[in-house]
N, C-alpha and C positions, 0 to 999 in steps of 0.2 A: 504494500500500500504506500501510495506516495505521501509523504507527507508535509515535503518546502515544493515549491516552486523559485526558484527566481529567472523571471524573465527581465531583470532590468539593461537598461541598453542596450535593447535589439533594435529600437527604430520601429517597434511595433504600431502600426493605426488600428487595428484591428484583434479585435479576439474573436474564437471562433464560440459558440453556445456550449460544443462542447465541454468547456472550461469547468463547467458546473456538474460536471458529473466524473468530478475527483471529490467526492465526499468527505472523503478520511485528513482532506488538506489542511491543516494547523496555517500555515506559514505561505503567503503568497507576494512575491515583492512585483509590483509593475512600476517602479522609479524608472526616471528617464526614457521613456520614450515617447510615442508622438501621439499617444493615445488621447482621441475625442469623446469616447463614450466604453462606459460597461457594457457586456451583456446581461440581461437581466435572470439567466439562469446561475449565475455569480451567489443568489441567493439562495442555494443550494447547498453552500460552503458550510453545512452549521459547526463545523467541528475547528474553525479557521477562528483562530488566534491573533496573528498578524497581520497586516494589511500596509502593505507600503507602494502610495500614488504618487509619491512625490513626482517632480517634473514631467508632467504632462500636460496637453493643451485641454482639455476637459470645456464642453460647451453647455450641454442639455447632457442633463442624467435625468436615466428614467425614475418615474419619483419610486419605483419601488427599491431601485439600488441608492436611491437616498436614504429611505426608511430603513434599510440592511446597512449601511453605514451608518445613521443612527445607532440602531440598536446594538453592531459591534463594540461601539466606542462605550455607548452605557452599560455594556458586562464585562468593562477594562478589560476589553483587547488593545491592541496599539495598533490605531492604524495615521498616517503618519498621508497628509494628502497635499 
């Protein structure tokens, strides 16, 4: 079972929906890249811990990976945006 991701600096724009059916993920870094938006299957992650967005162009998030980033931050995960 996976448990970190990091994808940071790959120049990513894009994620695929797949992403969200890594259930077991604690740990997902998406820093630096050129990412505009989540997928809202992201909300999936319940077992995710970490959460790192820093540098990314980020425009319109859909409100439900608002509400999931919400609720991360208020059960002290660290997610870092």
């Amino acid at each position: 079972m996976l448990k970190e991701l990091d994808l940071h600096r790959n120049k990513l724009t894009i994620l695929p929906e797949s992403l969200g059916n890594l259930i077991s993920l604690r740990k997902l870094i998406l820093s630096d890249n050129q990412l505009t938006t989540l997928p809202e299957s992201l909300t999936n992650l319940t077992e995710l811990r970490e959460l790192d967005l820093e540098g990314n162009n980020f425009t319109i998030l859909p409100k439900s990976i608002e509400d999931w980033i919400k609720s991360l931050s208020e059960k002290m995960c660290e997610v870092k945006q």
